[in-house]
ZAMARGU-4260 file (C-alpha; in steps of 0.2 Angstrom, whole numbers, plus 5000, padded with zeros to 4 digits):
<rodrens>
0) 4663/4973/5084 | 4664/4956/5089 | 4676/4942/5084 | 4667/4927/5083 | 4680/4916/5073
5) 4699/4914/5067 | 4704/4900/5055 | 4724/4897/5051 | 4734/4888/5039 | 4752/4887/5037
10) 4753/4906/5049 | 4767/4907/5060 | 4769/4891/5071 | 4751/4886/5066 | 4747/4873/5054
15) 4729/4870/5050 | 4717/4877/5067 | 4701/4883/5067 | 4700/4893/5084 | 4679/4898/5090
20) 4678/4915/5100 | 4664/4913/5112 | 4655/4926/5119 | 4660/4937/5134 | 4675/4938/5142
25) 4689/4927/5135 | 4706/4920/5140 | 4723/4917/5130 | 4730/4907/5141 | 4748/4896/5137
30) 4767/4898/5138 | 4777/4911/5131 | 4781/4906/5112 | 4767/4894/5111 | 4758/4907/5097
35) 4746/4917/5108 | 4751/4933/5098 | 4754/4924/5082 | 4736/4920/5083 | 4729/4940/5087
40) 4743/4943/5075 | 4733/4933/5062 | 4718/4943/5067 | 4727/4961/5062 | 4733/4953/5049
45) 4714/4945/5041 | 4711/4964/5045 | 4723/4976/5037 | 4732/4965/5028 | 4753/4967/5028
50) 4764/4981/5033 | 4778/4982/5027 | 4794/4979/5040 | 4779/4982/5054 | 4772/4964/5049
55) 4780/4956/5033 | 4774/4938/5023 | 4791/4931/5027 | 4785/4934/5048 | 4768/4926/5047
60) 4769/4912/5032 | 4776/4895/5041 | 4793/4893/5036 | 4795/4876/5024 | 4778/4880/5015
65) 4772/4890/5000 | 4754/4897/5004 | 4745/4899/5019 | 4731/4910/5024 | 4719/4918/5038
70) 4699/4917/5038 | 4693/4929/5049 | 4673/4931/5055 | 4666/4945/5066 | 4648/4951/5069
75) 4647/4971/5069 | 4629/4976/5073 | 4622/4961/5072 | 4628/4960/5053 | 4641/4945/5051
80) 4657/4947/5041 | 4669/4936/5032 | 4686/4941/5028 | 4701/4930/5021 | 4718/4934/5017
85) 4730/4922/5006 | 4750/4920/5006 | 4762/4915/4993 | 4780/4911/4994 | 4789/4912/4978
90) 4809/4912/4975 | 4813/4929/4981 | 4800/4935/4994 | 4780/4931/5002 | 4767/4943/4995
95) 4747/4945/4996 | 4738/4936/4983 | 4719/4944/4980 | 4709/4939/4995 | 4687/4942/4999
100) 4674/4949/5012 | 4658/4941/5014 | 4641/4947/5019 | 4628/4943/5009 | 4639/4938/4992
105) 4657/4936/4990 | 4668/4951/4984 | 4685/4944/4977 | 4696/4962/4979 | 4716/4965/4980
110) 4725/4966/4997 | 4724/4987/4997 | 4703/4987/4991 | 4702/4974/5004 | 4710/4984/5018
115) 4699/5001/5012 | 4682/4989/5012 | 4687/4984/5031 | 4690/5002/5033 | 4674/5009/5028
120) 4664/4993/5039 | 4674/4997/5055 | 4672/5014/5050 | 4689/5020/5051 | 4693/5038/5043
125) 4695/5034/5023 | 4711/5045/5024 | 4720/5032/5033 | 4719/5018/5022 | 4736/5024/5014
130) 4745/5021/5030 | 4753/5005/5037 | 4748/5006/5052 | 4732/5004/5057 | 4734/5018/5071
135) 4714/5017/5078 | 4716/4999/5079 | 4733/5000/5087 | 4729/5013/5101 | 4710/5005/5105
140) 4710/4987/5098 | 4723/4980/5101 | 4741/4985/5106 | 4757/4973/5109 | 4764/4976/5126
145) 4780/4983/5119 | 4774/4993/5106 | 4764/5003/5121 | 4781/5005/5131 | 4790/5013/5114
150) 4775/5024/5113 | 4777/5029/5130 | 4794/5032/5131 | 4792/5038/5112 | 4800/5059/5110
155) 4785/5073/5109 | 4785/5075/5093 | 4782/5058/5086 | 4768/5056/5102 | 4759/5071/5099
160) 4760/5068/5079 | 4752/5050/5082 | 4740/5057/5094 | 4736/5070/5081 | 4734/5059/5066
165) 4722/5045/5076 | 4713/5059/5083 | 4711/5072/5067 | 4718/5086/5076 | 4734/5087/5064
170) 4722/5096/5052 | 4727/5113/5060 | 4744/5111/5059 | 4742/5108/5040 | 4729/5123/5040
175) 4743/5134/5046 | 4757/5126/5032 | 4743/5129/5019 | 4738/5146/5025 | 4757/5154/5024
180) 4760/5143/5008 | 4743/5153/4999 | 4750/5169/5006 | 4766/5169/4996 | 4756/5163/4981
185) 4746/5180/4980 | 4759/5191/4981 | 4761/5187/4961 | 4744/5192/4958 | 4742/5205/4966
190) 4757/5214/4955 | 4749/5208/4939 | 4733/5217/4944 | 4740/5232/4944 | 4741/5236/4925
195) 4723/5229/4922 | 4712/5245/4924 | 4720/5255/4911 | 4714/5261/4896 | 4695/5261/4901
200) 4687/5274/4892 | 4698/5270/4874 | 4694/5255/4874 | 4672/5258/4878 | 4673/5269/4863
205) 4681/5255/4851 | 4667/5245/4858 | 4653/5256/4854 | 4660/5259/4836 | 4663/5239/4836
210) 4645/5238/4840 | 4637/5247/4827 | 4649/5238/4814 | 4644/5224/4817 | 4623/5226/4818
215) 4626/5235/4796 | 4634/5218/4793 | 4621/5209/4802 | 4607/5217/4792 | 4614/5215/4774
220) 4615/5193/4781 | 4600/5192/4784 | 4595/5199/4764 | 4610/5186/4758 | 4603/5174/4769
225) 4585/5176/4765 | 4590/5176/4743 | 4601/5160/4744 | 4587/5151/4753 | 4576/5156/4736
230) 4591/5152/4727 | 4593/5135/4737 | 4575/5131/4734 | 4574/5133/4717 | 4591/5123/4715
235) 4583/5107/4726 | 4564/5108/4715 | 4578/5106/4699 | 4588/5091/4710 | 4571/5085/4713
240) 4566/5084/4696 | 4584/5077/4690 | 4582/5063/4704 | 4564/5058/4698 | 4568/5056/4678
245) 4586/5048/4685 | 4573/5036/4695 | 4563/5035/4677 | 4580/5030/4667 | 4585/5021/4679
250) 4571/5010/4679 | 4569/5008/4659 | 4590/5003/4661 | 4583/4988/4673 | 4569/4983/4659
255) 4583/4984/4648 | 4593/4974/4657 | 4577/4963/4660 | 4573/4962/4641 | 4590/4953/4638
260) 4588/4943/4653 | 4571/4937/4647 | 4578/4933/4630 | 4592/4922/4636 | 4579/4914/4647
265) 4569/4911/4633 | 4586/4902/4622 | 4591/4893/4638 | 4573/4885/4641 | 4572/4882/4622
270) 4588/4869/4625 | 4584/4865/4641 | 4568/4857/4633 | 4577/4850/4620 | 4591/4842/4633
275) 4574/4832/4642 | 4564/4826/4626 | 4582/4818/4622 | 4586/4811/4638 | 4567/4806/4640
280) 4569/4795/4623 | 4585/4789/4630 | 4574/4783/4647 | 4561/4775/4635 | 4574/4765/4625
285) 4581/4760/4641 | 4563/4756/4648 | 4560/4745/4632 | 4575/4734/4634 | 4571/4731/4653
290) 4553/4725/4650 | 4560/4713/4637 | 4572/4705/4649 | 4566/4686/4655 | 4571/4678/4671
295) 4587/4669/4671 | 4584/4654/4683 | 4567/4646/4689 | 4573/4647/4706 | 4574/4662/4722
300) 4587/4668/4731 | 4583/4661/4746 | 4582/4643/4738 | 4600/4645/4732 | 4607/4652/4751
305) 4601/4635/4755 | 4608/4625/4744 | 4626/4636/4746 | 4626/4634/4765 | 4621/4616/4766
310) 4637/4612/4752 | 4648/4625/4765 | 4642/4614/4778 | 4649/4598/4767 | 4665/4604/4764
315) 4668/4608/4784 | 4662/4589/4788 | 4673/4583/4774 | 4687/4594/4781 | 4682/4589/4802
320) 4681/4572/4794 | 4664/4568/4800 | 4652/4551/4798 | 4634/4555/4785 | 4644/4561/4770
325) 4649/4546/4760 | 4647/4527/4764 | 4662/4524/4756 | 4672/4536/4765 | 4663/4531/4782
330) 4671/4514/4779 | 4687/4520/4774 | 4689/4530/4789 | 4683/4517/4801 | 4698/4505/4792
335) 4712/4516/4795 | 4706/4518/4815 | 4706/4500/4814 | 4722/4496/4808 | 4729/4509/4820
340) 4720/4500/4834 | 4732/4486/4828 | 4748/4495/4826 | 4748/4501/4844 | 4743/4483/4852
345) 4756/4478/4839 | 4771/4487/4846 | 4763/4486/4866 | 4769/4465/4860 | 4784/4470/4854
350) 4789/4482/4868 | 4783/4467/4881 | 4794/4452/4869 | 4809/4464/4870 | 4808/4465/4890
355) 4807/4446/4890 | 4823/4445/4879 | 4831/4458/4888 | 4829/4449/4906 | 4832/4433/4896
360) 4849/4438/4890 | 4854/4444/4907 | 4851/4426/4915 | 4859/4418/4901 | 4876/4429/4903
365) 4873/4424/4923 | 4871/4404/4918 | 4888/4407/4907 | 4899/4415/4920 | 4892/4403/4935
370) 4902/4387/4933 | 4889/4380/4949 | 4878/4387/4955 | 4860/4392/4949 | 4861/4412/4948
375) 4842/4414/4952 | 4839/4399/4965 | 4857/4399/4972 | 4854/4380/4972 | 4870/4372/4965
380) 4871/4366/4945 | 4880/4351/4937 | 4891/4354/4923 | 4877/4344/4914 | 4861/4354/4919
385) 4870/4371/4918 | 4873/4367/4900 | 4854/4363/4895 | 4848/4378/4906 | 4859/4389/4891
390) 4855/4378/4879 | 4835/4382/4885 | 4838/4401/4886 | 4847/4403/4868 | 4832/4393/4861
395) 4819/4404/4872 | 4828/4422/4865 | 4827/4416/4848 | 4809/4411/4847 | 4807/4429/4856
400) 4818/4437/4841 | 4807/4429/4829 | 4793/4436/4835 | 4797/4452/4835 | 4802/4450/4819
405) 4784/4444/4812 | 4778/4460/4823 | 4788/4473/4814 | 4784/4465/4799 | 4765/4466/4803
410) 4767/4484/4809 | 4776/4489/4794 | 4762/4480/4782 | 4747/4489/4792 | 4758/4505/4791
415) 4758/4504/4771 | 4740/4499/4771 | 4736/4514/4783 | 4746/4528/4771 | 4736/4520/4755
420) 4720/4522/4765 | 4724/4538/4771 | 4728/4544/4753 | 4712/4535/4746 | 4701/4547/4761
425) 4710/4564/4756 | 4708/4557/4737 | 4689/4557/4742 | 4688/4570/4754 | 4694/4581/4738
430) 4682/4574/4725 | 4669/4580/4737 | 4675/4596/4738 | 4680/4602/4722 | 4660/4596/4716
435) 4655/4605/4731 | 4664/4618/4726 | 4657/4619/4706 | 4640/4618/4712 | 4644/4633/4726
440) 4650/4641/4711 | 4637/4639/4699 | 4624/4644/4713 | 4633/4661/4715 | 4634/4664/4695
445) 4612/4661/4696 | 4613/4672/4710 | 4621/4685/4704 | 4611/4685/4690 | 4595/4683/4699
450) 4603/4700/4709 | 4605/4707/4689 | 4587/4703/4685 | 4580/4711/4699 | 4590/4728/4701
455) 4587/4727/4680 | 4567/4727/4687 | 4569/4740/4700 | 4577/4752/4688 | 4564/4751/4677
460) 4553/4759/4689 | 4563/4772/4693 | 4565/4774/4672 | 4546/4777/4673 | 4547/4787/4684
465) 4561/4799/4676 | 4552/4798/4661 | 4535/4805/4668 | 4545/4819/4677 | 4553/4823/4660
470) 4536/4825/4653 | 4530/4837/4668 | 4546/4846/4666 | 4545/4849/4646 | 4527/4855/4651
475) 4533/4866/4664 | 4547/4876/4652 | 4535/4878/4640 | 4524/4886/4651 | 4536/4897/4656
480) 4545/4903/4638 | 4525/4906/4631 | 4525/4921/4650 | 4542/4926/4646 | 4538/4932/4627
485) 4522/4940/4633 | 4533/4949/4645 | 4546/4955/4633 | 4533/4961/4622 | 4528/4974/4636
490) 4544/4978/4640 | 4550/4982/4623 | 4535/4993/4621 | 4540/5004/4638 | 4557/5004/4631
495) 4550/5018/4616 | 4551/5028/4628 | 4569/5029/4635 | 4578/5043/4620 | 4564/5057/4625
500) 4567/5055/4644 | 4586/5058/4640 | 4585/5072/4632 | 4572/5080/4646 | 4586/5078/4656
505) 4598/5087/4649 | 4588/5101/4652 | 4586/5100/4669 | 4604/5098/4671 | 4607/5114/4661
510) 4595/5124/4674 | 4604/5117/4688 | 4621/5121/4682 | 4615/5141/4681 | 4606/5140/4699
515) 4620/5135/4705 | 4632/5145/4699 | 4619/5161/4707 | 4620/5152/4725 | 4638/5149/4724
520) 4640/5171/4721 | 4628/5173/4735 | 4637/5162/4745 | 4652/5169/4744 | 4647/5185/4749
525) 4640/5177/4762 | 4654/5170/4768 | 4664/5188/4766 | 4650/5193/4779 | 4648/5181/4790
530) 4668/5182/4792 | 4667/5202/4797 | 4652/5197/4809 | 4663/5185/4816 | 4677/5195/4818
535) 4666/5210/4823 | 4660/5199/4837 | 4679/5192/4843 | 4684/5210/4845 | 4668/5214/4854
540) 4672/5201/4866 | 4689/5203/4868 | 4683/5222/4871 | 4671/5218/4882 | 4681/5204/4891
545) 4696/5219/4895 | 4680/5232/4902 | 4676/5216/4913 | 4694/5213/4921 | 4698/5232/4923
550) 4683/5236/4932 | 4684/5219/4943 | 4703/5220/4946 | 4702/5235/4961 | 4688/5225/4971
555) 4697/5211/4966 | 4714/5217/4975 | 4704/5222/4988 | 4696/5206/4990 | 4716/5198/4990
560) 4723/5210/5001 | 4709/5206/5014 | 4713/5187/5011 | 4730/5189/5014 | 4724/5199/5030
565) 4712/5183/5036 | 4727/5172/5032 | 4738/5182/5044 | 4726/5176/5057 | 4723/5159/5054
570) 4740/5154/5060 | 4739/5162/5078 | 4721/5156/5077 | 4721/5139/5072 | 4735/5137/5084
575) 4723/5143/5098 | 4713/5128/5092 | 4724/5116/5093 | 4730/5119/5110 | 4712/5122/5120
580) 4707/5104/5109 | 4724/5098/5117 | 4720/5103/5132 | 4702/5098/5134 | 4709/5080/5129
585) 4724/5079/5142 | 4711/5084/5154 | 4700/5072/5149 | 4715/5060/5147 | 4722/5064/5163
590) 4704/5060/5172 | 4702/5042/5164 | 4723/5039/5167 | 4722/5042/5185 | 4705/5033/5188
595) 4711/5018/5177 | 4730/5020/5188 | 4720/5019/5206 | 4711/5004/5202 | 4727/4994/5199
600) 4738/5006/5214 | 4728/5009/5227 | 4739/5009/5242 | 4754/5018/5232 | 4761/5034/5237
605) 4761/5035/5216 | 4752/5050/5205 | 4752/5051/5188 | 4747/5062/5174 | 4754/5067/5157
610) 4759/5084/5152 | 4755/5092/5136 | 4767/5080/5126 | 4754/5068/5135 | 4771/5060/5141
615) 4765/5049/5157 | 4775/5061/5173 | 4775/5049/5188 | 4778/5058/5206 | 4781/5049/5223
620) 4777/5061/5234 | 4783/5075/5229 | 4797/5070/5221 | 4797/5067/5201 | 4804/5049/5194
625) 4807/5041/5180 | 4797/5029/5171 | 4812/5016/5169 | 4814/5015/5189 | 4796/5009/5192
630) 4796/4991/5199 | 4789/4980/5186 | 4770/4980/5192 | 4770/5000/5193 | 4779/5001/5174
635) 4765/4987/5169 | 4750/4997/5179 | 4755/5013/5171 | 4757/5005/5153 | 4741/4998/5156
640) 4732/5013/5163 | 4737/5023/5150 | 4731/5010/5135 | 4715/5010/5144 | 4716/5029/5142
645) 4718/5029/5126 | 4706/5017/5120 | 4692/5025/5130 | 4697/5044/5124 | 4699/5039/5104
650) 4684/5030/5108 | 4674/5047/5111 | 4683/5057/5101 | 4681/5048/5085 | 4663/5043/5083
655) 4662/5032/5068 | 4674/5019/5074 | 4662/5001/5074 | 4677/4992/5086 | 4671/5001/5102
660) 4664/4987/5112 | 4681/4977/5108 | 4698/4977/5116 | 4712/4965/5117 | 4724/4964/5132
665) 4742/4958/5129 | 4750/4951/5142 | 4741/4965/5154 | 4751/4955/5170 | 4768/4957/5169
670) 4776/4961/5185 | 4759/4962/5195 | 4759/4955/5213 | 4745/4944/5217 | 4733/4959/5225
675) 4737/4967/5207 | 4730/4952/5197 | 4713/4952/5208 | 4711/4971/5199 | 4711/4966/5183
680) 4694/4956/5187 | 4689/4977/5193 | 4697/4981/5178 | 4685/4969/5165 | 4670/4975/5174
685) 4674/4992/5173 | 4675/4991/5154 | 4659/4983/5153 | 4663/4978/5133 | 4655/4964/5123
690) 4672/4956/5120 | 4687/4957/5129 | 4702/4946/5124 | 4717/4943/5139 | 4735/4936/5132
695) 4743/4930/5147 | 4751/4915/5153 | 4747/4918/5172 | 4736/4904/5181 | 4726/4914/5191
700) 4718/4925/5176 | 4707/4910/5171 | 4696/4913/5187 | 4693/4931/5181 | 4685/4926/5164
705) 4672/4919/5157 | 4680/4906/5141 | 4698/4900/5140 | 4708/4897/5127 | 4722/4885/5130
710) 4737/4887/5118 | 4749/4874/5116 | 4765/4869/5106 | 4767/4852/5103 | 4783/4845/5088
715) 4784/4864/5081 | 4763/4866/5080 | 4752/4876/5092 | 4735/4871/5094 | 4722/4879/5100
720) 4707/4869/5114 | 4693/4878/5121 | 4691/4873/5139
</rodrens>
């Protein structure tokens, strides 16, 4: 298997990252809570799906948003896979929506079909689907730092259990359970065997004389049988016989029923023909006073649209007031614009006389209260002049009044003369229009009669035509009443017939009734035989079944008691098993442990091993310690060593697994000197896979690989660059 890419939205501190896995050796590299394993987290997750506590929605799904999800894609042998995974948040918890795999189409599934279709592509054992943990991924993908602590500092029991599970060895133990479970359960049978083989001979006998009972009532069946078959055929020629006349009655009811339908045919077309000569005489009559019509105008249509739009168009110049339409009114208009003319010169005088009184007036109030002196010039005035200057303004405004008189006077005139013409126009304007309007009026009524005459005309052809189709339909009905009589002349002659095929069947009925009264005796005794055959036959096999059991229940017992033997022995047995398969993997364990340990400690005075709790023992010398008391970089190197193990040992054991050419290494580093990092290059060669996957956030490691990832946290987000 081969990761080829990740894709992330709303998971943990990511918010929307796609991240490319290229090939060969690969880098994590970034600070500690950046989201390294939030992002292999995603991975497990686009994988398996949740697991309970283990790795719940509320951990992955971004807090503040609703959904998210993970799109994974991986390449096993060469075949491409996509696999994506959706979360919801709702008011109480975060749960799996239905998510898809992809390889050549697209398969929508729930979470657990997803899980058990990853399952059978990796090639996991089926049997695990169930469980939450994804124990082969666990202990040879992928396993977090601490979680690889716990399981070495785990108790036996829960060790060996895992070990057994991942490995399949924990069949034998529940062989053993199984095997002392089905030894208990036999101890019933074995007593209720006991009693079966009594009575043997007693009950041969009853079989024999069972036997011969039932082959006397088999032989007087087969003479029943053989006369209600005669009976039966004679009964079905008479039911044949019935049916046919029944068929022949039947069919002379239907030329009944055809006789009266023909003769109501033959009254209906009678006043069907009579309802079309009267509504054809009705169309003629109509036709007749059609023809005599006469046109009522010697004119068209299309003469009198003229002559109504050209009168619509003098109303609407007699309304706008237009020039063309009247001589009369031409001038009459052109007089009243005239006089207007004059009004408004009129009062511009008037307006202009009342400015020159005004400005009069204000000198002339100037002059009075000026005893000397000129009030325009400023010159100085003599009592003498002063008072002919006065005298000159009074006389000045007065001829000014006057004139402004005459002017209102003249405006008032022009205005009366401009009313009466104005009346005398819309006097004309209104003669115009109302003889516009009767000659509009008389052109409609010709046109609607015109309209009359012509629909009046059209109607008659389609009179004619009515009447011709009258004619053809008279014809027609005729036709058809002259076959309908010669029909119900035959039909009344079949029809002689009916009483004598009644009274046949009468006859025929009164030979059924007796034939069937002879098969329903026979069939009675039929059925009294076949009932004593039958319970002939049940005893027989009840007999017969009893024989059976008694003379299988001793090799039967023995067969139990020899089972129960083999059962005995499949405890100590598959116990033997278990413990040289144990063995031949802690061997094998051991080997690979150490090697893996002296690449990472060469110069240490450290052995290690595991004992058959496959519990890592460390000696120094030859003195025993304990795992806490390691220095940091001998606790990392033997959590490290031993996850190497394990992958490589699951690896060989179970065969099917598709994830062998994967691993992911978390945080492999912590506590190693400088000498140690340098192994881990040692340590990526030796595993020679097609992916590896380091989490680390130690500086150096970038020299070992072949990709880097750089994770970073920036405002709450991580982010992921390829460098």
């Amino acid at each position: 298997m081969k990761v080829n890419s990740v894709q992330l939205k709303n998971i943990r501190s990511y918010t929307q990252e796609q991240i490319e896995f290229p090939n060969g050796t690969l880098l994590l590299s970034g600070d500690i809570g950046h989201g390294k394993s939030s992002l292999l987290m995603a991975i497990e997750f686009a994988l398996f799906g949740l697991r309970g506590s283990q790795l719940s929605g509320g951990d992955l799904l971004r807090e503040g948003t609703n959904r998210g999800n993970v799109k994974l894609k991986f390449t096993i042998n060469g075949e491409q896979y996509t696999v994506k995974r959706e979360l919801t948040r709702d008011d109480s918890s975060v749960r799996q929506e239905n998510g898809y795999i992809k390889k050549d189409t697209k398969q929508v599934l729930s979470p657990t079909e997803l899980k058990a279709e990853v399952f059978k592509i990796l090639g996991y054992p089926m049997e695990m689907v169930s469980k939450r943990k994804s124990l082969i991924y666990r202990y040879t993908v992928y396993t977090p730092q601490e979680e690889m602590k716990k399981i070495i500092e785990a108790d036996e029991e829960t060790r060996l259990n895992t070990l057994r599970k991942i490995t399949g060895i924990n069949r034998y133990k529940k062989i053993r359970e199984n095997a002392s479970e089905v030894r208990k359960q036999l101890k019933k049978p074995l007593d209720q065997l006991k009693g079966i083989s009594r009575d043997l001979n007693p009950k041969q006998e009853k079989l024999e004389l069972a036997k011969k009972e039932l082959e006397e009532h088999e032989n007087k069946k087969q003479q029943l049988t053989e006369k209600q078959q005669k009976q039966k055929q004679e009964l079905e020629k008479h039911k044949q016989k019935k049916k046919e006349i029944e068929e022949e009655i039947e069919k002379l009811h239907e030329l009944d029923k055809k006789k009266t339908e023909i003769e109501n045919d033959i009254k209906n077309n009678k006043e069907r023909i009579q309802e079309h000569k009267q509504e054809k005489q009705k169309y003629t009559e109509k036709l007749n006073e059609i023809q005599e019509l006469e046109k009522p105008v010697d004119t068209d249509t299309e003469s009198i649209e003229k002559k109504l739009n050209m009168l619509e168009k003098i109303k609407e110049k007699c309304l706008k007031r237009e020039p063309g339409i009247d001589e009369e009114l031409d001038n009459k208009i052109e007089q009243k614009k005239s006089l207007k003319k004059e009004i408004e010169e009129l009062k511009n005088k008037k307006h202009s006389y009342n400015a020159q009184i005004k400005t009069k007036q204000k000198n002339l109030v100037e002059l009075q209260e000026t005893k000397n002196k000129c009030p325009v010039c400023g010159n100085k005035l003599s009592e003498k002049h002063r008072e002919k200057e006065i005298q000159q303004k009074q006389t000045e405004i007065s001829q000014l009044k006057n004139k402004v008189s005459q002017i209102k006077t003249d405006v008032k005139n022009k205005k009366q003369k401009t009313n009466e013409l104005e009346q005398e126009i819309k006097d004309k304007i209104d003669g115009i229009i109302k003889r516009a309007n009767q000659h509009i009026t008389q052109f409609k009524e010709d046109s609607r009669k015109l309209q009359e005459y012509k629909e009046k005309k059209r109607q008659a052809s389609e009179t004619q035509q009515k009447i011709e189709q009258k004619k053809q339909k008279i014809k027609q009905l005729q036709r058809e009443t002259q076959n309908k009589k010669t029909r119900l002349k035959k039909i009344k002659e079949q029809l002689t017939q009916l009483q004598q095929t009644k009274e046949t069947i009468k006859q025929v009925e009164q030979k059924i009734q007796e034939t069937r009264k002879k098969h329903n005796k026979t069939q009675k005794k039929l059925t009294e035989t076949k009932t004593n055959i039958k319970n002939r036959e049940k005893e027989i096999k009840e007999l017969q079944k009893e024989i059976q059991e008694k003379k299988q229940a001793d090799q039967l017992k023995r067969k139990i008691n020899s089972y129960r033997q083999w059962l005995e022995n499949i405890d100590s047995l598959s116990a033997t098993i278990e413990r040289k398969y144990m063995t031949q993997i802690q061997l094998k364990f051991n080997e690979i442990f150490n090697t893996w340990f002296r690449m990472l400690i060469e110069d240490s005075d450290l052995n290690v091993h595991v004992d058959q709790g496959f519990a890592p023992t460390i000696e120094r010398g030859k003195t025993e310690t304990e795992y806490q008391r390691l220095s940091g970089g001998e606790r990392t190197s033997v959590a490290l060593a031993y996850r190497l193990a394990l992958n490589r040992v699951i690896n060989q054991l179970v065969e099917d697994i598709k994830t062998k050419n994967m691993i992911i290494l978390d945080e492999p580093t912590d506590g190693f000197s400088t000498n140690q990092l340098d192994k881990i290059r040692d340590i990526i060669e030796e595993l020679n896979m097609q992916q590896i996957i380091l989490v680390s956030h130690e500086p150096k490691m970038e020299s070992y690989v072949d990709n880097i990832i750089k994770i970073e946290k920036k405002n709450g987000a991580s982010t992921a660059t390829t460098i």
